[in-house]
N, C-alpha and C positions, 0 to 999 in steps of 0.2 A: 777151405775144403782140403781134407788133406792127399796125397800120393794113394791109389788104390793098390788095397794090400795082395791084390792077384797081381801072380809074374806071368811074364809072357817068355818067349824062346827070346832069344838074342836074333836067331832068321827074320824073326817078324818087326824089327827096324822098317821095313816098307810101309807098314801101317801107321807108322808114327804119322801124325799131324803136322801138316803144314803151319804151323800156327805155335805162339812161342808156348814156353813151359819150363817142367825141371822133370830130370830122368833120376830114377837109381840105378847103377850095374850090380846084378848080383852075381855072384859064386856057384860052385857045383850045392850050395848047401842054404843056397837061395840070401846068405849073408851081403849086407849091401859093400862093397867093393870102391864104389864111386858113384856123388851126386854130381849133378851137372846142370845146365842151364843152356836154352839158345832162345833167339828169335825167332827161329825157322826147326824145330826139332827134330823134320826129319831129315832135312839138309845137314845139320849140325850132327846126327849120327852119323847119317851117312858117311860124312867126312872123315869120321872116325873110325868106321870101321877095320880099314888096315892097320891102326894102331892097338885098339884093343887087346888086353892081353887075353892067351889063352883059358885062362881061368876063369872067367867070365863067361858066363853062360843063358844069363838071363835079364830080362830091361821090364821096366814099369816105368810110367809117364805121365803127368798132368798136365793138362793145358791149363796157363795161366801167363796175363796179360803181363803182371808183375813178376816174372821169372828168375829174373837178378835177383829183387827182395827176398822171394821165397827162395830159391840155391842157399841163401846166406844163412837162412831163419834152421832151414832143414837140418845145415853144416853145424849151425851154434847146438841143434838140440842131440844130434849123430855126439858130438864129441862131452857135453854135457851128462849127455848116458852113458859112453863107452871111457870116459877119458881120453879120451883121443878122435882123430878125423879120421873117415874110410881111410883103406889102405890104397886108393891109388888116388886119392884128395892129398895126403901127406907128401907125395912126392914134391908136389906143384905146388905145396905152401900152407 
């Protein structure tokens, strides 16, 4: 199943699900920025929150039990199409 293609605001992190999964951060221009993964998704944004960069403006999210697997599948196909990982995947490897 894959990531649904509606964004949500970047505020609306409280709704994220308890429950593991993979995110994408998007852009003013809705461009994905960074994938991501937790066991707890809205712990795991939460967390992040003060980190995120300004440019970041928008989050979409799947819940799925295999998270890890999927961050990785999503990462191989993001750089497959672009040549390259999102821009704030690159920093962190």
């Amino acid at each position: 199943m894959p990531i649904p293609k509606r964004w949500s605001k970047l505020s609306k992190v409280e709704n994220a699900p308890k429950k593991p999964g993979v995110y994408e951060l998007g852009n003013r221009e809705k461009t994905i920025v960074k994938i991501g993964e937790g066991k707890k998704l809205k712990e795991r944004l939460s967390q992040q929150m003060p980190s995120i960069p300004k440019d970041v403006k928008f989050i979409r999210w799947q819940e799925i039990k295999q998270h890890e697997k999927r961050e990785k599948q999503m990462l191989e196909e993001f750089k497959e199409k672009h040549g390259r990982l999102p821009k704030y995947n690159e920093q962190i490897g």
